[in-house]
C-alpha positions as a printed NumPy array, in Angstrom:
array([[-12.24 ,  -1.495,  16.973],
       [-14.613,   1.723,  17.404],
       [-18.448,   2.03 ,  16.624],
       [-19.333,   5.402,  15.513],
       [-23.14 ,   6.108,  16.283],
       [-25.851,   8.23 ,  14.998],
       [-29.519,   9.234,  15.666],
       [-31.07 ,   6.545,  13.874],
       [-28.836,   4.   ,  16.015],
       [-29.135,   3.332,  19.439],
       [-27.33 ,   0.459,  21.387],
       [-28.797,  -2.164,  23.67 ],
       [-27.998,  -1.849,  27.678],
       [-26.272,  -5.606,  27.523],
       [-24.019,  -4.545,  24.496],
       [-23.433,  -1.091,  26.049],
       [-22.566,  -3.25 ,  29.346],
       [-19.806,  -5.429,  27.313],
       [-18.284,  -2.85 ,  25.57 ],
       [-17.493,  -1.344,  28.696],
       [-16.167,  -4.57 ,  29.977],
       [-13.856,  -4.108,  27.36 ],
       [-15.3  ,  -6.836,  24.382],
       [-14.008,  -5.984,  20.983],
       [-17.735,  -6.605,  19.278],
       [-21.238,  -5.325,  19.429],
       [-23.784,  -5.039,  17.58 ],
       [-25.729,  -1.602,  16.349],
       [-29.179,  -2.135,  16.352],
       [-31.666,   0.293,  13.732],
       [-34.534,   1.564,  14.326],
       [-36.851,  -1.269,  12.565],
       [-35.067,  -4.19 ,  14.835],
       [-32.381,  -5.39 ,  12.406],
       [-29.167,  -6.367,  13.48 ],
       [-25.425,  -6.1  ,  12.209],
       [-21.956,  -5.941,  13.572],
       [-19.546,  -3.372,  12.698],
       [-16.359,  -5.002,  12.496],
       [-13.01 ,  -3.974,  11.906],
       [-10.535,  -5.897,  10.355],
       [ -7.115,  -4.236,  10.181],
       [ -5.661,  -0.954,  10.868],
       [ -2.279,   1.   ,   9.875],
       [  0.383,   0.185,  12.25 ],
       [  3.   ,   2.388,  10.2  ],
       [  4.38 ,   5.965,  11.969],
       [  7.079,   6.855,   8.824],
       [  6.747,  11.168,   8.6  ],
       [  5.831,  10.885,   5.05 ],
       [  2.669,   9.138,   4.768],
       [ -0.738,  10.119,   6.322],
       [ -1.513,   7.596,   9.581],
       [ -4.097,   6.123,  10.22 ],
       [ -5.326,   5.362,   6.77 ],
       [ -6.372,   2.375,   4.925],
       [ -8.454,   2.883,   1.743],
       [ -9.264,   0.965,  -1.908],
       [-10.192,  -2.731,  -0.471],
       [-10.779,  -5.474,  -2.406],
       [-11.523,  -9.113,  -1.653],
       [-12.129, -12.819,  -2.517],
       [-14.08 , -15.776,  -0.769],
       [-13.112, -19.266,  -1.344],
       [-14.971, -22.175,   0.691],
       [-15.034, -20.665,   4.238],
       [-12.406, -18.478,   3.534],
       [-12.391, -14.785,   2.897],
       [ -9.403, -12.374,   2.164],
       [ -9.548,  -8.889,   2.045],
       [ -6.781,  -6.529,   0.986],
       [ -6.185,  -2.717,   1.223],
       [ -3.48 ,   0.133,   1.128],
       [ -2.415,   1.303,   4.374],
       [ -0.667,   4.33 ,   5.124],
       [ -1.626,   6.32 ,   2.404],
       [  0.813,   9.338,   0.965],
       [ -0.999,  12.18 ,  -0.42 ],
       [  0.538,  12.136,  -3.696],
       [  0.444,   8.574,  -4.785],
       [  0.29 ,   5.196,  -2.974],
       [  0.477,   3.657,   0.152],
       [  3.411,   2.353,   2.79 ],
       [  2.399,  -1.247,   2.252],
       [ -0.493,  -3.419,   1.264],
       [ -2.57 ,  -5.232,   4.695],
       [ -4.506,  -8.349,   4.09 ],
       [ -7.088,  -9.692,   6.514],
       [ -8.633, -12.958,   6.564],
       [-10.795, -14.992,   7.776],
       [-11.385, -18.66 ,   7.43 ],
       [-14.105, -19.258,   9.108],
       [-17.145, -17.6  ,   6.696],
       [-16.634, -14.152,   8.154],
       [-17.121, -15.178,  12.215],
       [-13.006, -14.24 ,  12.867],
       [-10.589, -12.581,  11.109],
       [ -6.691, -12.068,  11.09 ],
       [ -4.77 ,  -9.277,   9.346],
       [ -1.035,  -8.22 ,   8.59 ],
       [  1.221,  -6.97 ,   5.855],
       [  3.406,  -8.117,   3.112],
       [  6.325,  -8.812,   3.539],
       [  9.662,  -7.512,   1.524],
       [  7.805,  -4.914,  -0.718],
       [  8.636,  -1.23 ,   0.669],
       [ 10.809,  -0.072,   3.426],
       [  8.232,  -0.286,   5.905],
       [  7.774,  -3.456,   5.193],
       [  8.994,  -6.626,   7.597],
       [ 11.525,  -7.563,   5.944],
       [ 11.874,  -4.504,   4.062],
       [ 11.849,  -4.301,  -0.068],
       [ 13.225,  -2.671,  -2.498],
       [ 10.12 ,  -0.52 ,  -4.   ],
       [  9.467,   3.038,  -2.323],
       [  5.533,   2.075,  -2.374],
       [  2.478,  -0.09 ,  -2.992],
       [ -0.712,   0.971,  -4.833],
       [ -4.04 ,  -0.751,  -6.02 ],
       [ -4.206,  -4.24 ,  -4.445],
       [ -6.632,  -6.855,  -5.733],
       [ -6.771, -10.304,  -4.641],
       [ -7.905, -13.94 ,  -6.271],
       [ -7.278, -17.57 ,  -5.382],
       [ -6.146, -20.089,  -7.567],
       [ -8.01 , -23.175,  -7.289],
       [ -5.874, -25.319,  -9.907],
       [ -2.781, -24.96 ,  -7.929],
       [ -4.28 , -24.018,  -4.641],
       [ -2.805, -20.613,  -4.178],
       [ -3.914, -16.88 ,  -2.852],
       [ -2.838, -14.381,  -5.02 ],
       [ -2.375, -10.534,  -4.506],
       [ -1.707,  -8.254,  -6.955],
       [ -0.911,  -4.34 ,  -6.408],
       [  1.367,  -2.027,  -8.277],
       [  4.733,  -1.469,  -7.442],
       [  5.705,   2.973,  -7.19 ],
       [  8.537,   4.654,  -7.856],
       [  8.904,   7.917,  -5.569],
       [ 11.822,   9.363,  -6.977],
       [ 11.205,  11.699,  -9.678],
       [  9.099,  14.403,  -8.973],
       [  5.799,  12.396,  -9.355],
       [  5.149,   8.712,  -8.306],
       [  5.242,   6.591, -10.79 ],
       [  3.754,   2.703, -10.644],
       [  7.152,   1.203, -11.923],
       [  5.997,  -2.363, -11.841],
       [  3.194,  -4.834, -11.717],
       [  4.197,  -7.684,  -8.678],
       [  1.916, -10.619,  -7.481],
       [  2.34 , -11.655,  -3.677],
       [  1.663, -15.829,  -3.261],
       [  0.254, -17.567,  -0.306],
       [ -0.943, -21.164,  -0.028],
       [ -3.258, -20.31 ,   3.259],
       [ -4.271, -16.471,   2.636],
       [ -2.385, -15.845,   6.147],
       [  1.683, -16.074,   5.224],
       [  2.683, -14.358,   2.227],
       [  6.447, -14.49 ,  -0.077],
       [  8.245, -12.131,  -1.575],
       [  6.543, -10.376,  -4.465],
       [  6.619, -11.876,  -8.21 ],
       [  7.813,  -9.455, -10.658],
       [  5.089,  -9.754, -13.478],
       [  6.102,  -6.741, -15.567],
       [  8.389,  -3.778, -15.555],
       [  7.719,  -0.546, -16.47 ],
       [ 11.098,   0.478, -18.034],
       [ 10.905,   4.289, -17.963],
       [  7.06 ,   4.336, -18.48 ],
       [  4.572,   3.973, -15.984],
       [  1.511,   1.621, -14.845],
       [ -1.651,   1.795, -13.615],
       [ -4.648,   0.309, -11.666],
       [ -4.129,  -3.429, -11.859],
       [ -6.843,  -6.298, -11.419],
       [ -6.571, -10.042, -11.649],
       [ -8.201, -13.742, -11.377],
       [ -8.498, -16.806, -12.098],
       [-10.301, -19.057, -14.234],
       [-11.28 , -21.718, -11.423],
       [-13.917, -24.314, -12.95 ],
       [-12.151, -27.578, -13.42 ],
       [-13.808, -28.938, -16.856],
       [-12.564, -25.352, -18.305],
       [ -9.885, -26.021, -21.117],
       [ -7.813, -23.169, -19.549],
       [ -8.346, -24.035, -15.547],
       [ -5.342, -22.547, -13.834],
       [ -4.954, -19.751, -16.43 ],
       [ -5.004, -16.629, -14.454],
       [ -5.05 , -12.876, -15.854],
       [ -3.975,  -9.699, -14.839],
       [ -5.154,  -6.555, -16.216],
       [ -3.252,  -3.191, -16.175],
       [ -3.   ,   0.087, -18.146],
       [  0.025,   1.499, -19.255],
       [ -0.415,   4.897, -18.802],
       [  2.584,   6.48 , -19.996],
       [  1.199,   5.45 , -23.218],
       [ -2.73 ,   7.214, -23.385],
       [ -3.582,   3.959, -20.837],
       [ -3.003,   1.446, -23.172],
       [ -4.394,  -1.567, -21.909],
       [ -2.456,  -4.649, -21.037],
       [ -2.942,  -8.306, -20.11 ],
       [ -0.51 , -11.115, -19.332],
       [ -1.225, -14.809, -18.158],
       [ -0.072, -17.043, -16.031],
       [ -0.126, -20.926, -15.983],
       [  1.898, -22.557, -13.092],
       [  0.502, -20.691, -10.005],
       [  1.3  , -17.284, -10.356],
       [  5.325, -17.954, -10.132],
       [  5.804, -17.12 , -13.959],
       [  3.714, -14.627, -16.516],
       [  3.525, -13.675, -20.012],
       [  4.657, -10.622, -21.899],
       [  2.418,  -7.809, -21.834],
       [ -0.25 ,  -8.251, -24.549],
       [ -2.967,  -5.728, -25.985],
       [ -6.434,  -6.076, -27.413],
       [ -7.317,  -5.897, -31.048],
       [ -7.712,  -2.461, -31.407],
       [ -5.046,  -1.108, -28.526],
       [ -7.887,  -0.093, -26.566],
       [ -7.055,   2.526, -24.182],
       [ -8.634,   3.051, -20.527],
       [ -8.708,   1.612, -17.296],
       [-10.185,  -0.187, -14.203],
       [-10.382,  -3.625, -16.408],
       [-11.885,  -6.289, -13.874],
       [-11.331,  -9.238, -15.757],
       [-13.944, -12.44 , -15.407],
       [-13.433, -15.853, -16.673],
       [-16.991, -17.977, -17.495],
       [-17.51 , -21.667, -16.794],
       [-16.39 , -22.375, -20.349],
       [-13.109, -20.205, -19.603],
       [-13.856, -17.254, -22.077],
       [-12.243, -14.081, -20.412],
       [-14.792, -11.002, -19.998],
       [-12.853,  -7.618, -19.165],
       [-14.867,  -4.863, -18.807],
       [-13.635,  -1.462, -18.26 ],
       [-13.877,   2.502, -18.818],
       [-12.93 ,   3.489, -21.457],
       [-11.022,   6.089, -23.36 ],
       [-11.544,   4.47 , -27.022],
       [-15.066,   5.026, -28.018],
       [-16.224,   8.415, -26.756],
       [-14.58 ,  11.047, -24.678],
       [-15.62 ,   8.498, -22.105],
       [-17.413,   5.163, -22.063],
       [-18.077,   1.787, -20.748],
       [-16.273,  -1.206, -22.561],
       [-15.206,  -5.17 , -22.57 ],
       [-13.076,  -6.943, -24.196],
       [-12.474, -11.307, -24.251],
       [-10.421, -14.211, -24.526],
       [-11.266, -17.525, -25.8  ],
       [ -7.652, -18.874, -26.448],
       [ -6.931, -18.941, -22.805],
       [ -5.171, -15.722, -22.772],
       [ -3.224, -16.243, -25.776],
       [ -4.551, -13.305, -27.868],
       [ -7.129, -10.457, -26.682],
       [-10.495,  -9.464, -29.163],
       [-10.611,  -6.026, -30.024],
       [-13.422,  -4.005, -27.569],
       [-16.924,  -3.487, -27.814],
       [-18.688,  -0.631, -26.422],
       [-21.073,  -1.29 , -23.423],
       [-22.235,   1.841, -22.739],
       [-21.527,   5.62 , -23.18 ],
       [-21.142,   6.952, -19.864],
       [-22.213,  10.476, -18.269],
       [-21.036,  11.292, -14.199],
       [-21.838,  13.716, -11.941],
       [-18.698,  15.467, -10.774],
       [-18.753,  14.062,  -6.987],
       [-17.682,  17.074,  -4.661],
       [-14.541,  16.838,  -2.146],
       [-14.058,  13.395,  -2.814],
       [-11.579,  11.248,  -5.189],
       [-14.055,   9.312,  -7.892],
       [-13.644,   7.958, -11.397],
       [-16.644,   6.087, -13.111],
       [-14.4  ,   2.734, -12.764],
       [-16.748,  -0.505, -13.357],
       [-17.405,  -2.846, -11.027],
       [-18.101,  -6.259, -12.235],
       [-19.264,  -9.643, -11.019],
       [-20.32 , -13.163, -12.525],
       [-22.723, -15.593, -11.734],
       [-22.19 , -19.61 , -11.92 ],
       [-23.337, -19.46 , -15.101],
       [-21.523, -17.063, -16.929],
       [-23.985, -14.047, -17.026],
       [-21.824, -10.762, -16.743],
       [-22.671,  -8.283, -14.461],
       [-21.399,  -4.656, -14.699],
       [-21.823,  -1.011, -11.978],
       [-20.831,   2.064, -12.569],
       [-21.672,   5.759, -11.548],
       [-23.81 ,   7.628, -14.071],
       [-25.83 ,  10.566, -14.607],
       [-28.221,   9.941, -17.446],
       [-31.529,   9.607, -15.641],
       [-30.811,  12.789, -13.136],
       [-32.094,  16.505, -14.955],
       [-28.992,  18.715, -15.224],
       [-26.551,  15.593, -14.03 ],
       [-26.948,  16.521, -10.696],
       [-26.542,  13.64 ,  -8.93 ],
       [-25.308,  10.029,  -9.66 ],
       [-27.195,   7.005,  -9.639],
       [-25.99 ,   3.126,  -9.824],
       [-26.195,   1.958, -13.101],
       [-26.188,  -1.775, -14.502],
       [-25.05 ,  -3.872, -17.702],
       [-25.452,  -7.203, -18.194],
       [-23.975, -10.226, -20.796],
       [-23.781, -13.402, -21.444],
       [-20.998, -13.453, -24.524],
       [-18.943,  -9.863, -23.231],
       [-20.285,  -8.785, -27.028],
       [-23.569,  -7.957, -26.797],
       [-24.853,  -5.844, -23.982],
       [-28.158,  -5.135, -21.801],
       [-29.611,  -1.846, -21.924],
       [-28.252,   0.615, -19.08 ],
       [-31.066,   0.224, -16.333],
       [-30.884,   2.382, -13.058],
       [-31.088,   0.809, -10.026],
       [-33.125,   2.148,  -7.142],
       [-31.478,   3.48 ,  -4.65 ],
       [-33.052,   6.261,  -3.659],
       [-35.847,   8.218,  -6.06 ],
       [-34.949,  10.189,  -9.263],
       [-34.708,  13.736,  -8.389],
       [-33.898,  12.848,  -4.803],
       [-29.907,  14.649,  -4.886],
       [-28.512,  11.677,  -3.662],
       [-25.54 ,  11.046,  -5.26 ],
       [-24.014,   7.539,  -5.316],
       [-20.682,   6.658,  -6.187],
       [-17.812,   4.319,  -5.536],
       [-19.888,   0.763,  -5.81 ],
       [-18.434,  -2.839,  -5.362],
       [-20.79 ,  -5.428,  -6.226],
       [-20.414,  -9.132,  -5.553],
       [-22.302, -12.147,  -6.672],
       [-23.099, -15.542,  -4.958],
       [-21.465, -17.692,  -6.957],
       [-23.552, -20.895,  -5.859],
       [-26.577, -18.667,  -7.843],
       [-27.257, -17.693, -11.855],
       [-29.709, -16.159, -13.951],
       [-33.569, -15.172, -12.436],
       [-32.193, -16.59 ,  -8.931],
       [-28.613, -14.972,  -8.929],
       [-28.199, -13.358,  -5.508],
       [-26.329,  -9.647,  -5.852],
       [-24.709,  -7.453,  -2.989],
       [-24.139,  -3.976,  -3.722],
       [-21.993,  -1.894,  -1.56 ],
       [-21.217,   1.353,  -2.487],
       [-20.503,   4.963,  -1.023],
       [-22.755,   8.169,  -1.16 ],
       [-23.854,  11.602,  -0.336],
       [-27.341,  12.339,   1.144],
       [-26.941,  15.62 ,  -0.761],
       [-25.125,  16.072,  -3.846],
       [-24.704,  19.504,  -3.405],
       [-22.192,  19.741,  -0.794],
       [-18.77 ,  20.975,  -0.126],
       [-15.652,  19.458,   2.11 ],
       [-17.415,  20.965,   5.158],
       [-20.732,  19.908,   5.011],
       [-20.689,  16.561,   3.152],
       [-21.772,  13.643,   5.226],
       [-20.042,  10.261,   3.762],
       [-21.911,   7.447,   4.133],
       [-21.692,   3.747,   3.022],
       [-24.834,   1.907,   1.622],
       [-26.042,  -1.794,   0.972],
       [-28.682,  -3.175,  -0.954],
       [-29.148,  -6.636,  -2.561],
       [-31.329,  -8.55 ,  -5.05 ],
       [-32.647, -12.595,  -4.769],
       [-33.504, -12.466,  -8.594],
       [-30.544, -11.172, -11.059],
       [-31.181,  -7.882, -10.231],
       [-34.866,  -7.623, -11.398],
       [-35.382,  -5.99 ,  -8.027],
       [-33.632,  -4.795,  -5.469],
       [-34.054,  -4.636,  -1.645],
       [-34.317,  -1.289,   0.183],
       [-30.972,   0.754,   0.575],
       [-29.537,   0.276,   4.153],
       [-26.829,   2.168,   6.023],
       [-23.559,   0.156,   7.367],
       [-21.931,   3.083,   9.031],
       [-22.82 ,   3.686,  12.039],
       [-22.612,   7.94 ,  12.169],
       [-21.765,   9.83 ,   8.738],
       [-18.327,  10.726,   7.636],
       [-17.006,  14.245,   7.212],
       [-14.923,  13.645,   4.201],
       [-12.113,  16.076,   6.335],
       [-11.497,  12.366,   8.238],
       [-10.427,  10.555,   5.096],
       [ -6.864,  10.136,   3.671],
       [ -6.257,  13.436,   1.24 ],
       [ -4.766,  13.234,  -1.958],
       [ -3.864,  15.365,  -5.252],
       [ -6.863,  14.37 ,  -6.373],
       [ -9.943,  14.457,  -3.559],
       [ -9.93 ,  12.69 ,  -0.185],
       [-10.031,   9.163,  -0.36 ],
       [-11.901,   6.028,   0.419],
       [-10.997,   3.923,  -2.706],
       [-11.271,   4.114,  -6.45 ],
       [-12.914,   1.051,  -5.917],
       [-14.386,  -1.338,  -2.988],
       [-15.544,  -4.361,  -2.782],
       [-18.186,  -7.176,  -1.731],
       [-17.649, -10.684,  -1.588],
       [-19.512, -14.103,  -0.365],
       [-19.185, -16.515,   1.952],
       [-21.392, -19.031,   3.604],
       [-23.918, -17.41 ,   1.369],
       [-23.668, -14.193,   2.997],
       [-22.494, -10.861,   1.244],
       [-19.052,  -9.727,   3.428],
       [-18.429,  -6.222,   2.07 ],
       [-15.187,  -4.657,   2.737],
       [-15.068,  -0.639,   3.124],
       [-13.037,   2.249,   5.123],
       [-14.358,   4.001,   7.403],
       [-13.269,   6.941,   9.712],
       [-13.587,   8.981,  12.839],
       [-12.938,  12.498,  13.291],
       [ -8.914,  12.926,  14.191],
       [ -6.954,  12.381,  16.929],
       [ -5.22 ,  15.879,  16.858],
       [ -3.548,  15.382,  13.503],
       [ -4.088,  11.546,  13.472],
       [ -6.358,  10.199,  10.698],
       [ -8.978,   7.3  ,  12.182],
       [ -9.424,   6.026,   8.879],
       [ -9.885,   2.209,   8.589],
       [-10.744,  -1.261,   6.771],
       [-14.233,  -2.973,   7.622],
       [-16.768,  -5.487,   7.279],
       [-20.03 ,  -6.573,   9.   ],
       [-19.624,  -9.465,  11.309],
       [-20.926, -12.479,   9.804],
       [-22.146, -11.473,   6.587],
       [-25.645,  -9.996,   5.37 ],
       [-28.525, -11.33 ,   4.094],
       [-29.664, -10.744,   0.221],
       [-33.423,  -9.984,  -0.088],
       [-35.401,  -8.212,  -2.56 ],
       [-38.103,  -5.984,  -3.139],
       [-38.02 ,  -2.558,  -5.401],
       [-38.907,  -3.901,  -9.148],
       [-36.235,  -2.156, -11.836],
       [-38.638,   0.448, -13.431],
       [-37.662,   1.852, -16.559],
       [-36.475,   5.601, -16.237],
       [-36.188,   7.874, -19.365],
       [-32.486,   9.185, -19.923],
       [-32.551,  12.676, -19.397],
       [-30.824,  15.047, -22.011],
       [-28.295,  17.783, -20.543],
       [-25.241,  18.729, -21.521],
       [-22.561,  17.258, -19.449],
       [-20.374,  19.214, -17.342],
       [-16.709,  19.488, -18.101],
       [-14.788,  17.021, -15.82 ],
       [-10.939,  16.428, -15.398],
       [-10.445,  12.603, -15.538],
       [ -7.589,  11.68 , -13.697],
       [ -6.934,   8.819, -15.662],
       [ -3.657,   8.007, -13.415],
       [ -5.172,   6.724, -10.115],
       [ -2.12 ,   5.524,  -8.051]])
């Protein structure tokens, strides 16, 4: 692993002393005292010409019991997708960790597959039938752009040998896009062992799709949409204690651009038409590869949860703050509230969050773990924007929030990262789980290259973080501006 360090970090003389000795851990120690241990998890083995090495962006994860799995692509190509997907796990509440790749997917692959490459992994476990699931997108490389051709789902009963992929859907001359998927996992649920995975067709405007599966993940439905054919994507479905399915999403429906959810209550069977959450204004993030794609979490008992980058409370949309939803039916919605990371006004723009939940916690005493990416000045460009990768937590639903705290150790020059067609890359989306009742978030993070090596790579902090509190939601006024013409990708391979 490697430790990158910055003025605000300093290391002690024992941990400098066994990091010389050769030791794979130590801690970096701030300013005020606290400790935490950067630790990495996996890293790209792959050398094929075509792809960009070192690289592992977009992580997601799960935690079950003690165990915690975390998934990413690795070996990113600059036009779409990755070489494989790498899984790293730990069963032991974040303390070790083992990682690898799937098998029989892409070339590189041991044993090889039959798809070119692998894009937008997300992860789940079954509890019903006792099984880790992985889903990612299968892409097509050979037309002149890469395509996601198919929607697969890797099994594993231990989270540390995986089969051959599970076809769930084929594309059939159109193409997919950013997948998600879980599992409704609380035994006196009329549907426990349903799981759902979420996908947008995009060949057709990003029509949304869902299909089901009841046996393990070894057979799915047929493709369904919602109500209305709602169009979008970056659905992260959630299933509540009394197994109604919650998908939010961004959405293409309402407005030019919006936050959205959708549910279940037939176990999968038929999909509600969507109900706006939120309108939804970003700041264009410079250099770097962003979409305003929810992330969502639930607590143990049912509340929904919902972040996303947003604009509305910064004059001129000049920066992005972390914004927040919450429901308890996926019908009716919270208002927006901001949560504060830094002041308004500040130029700090924040982007790219992953929030988890403990799930042993609900309502006024539901824990939250924010991770999320950011720029200490919005108003940068490739060669002076310093990346860096932020924390902060609440002990009370989000009512308040603890300080914002660094996990990198040095910032990133965003030159380091993967590049793509679009920006370069750390993730459409990342990701924070718990464990132990500790928040494990899962991130990439890179060094400056090794001649033209990338040092870009998945990690965690050693044995979890704490969730305090502190800084009270205040109420902040929208601002009015008129938002700046973006591009939306909407085709995030």
């Amino acid at each position: 692993m490697f430790i990158l360090l910055r003025s605000r970090w300093w290391i002690s003389p024992v941990l400098l002393f066994m990091f010389l000795l050769g030791l794979t851990l130590f801690s970096v120690v701030s300013a005020a005292g606290s400790t935490a241990t950067l630790l990495q998890v996996s890293s790209d083995p792959y050398t094929n010409a075509t792809s960009q090495h070192q690289t592992e962006v977009e992580p997601d994860s799960y935690a079950s019991g003690s165990t915690i799995v975390a998934v990413t692509q690795v070996g990113r190509f600059s036009d779409g997708g990755a070489s494989n997907i790498g899984w790293a796990t730990s069963t032991d509440n974040g303390s070790t960790w083992q990682s690898g790749f799937l098998p029989s997917t892409t070339p590189y692959s041991t044993p090889p597959g039959s798809y070119d490459r692998l894009s937008d992994p997300t992860v789940v476990y079954d509890a019903a039938h006792k099984q880790w699931m992985i889903a990612s997108l299968a892409v097509s490389a050979t037309g002149s752009t890469p395509v996601g051709a198919a929607v697969l789902v890797s099994l594993s009963a231990d989270g540390l040998t995986w089969n051959a992929p599970v076809v769930v859907a084929n594309a059939n001359g159109g193409f997919f896009d950013k997948d998600w998927i879980t599992c409704d996992n609380t035994a006196t649920s009329p549907y426990y062992g349903h799981c759902y995975l979420e996908w947008d067709l995009a060949s057709s405007s990003d029509l949304v799709q869902m299909s089901t599966s009841s046996d393990g993940g070894t057979t799915w439905s047929a493709a369904q949409s919602t109500g209305d054919n709602a169009t979008g994507l970056g659905g992260q479905p959630l299933v509540q204690p009394n197994g109604t399915v919650i998908v939010p999403f961004l959405s293409s429906s309402f407005f030019s651009s919006s936050i959205a959810a959708f549910i279940s209550t037939n176990g999968g069977a038929s999909w509600n038409s969507s109900v706006a959450i939120s309108s939804e204004s970003d700041h264009q993030v410079a250099s770097l590869r962003t979409e305003p794609l929810p992330t969502a979490a639930i607590d143990a008992n049912g509340t929904i949860y919902v972040i996303w980058q947003d604009c509305r409370f910064e004059s001129g949309c000049s920066a992005n703050d972390l914004v927040m939803s919450t429901s308890t039916d996926g019908s009716t919605w919270s208002a927006v509230q901001r949560i504060p990371l830094d002041a308004v006004g500040t130029g700090v723009d924040h982007f790219i969050p992953g929030l988890g939940i403990d799930p042993a916690t609900s309502g006024g005493s539901a824990h939250l773990a924010l991770t999320y990416y950011y720029y200490p000045n919005a108003n940068c460009t490739a060669s002076t924007c310093q990346l860096e990768v932020g924390f902060a937590s609440s002990l009370d639903g989000g009512t308040t929030w603890s300080a914002a705290t660094p996990l990198a150790a040095t910032p990133m020059n965003v030159t380091w990262l993967a590049n793509t067609t679009d920006g370069y890359m750390v993730g459409d989306y990342i990701a924070t789980s718990f464990s132990g009742g500790k928040a494990f978030p899962v991130f990439a993070v890179a060094s400056a290259p090794t001649g033209n090596q990338l040092n870009e790579s998945l990690f965690t902090i050693q044995s979890g973080l704490p969730v305090t509190g502190g800084t009270s939601l205040a109420a902040s006024p929208r601002v009015a501006f008129t938002k700046p013409t973006h591009t939306r990708r909407y085709n995030t391979l």
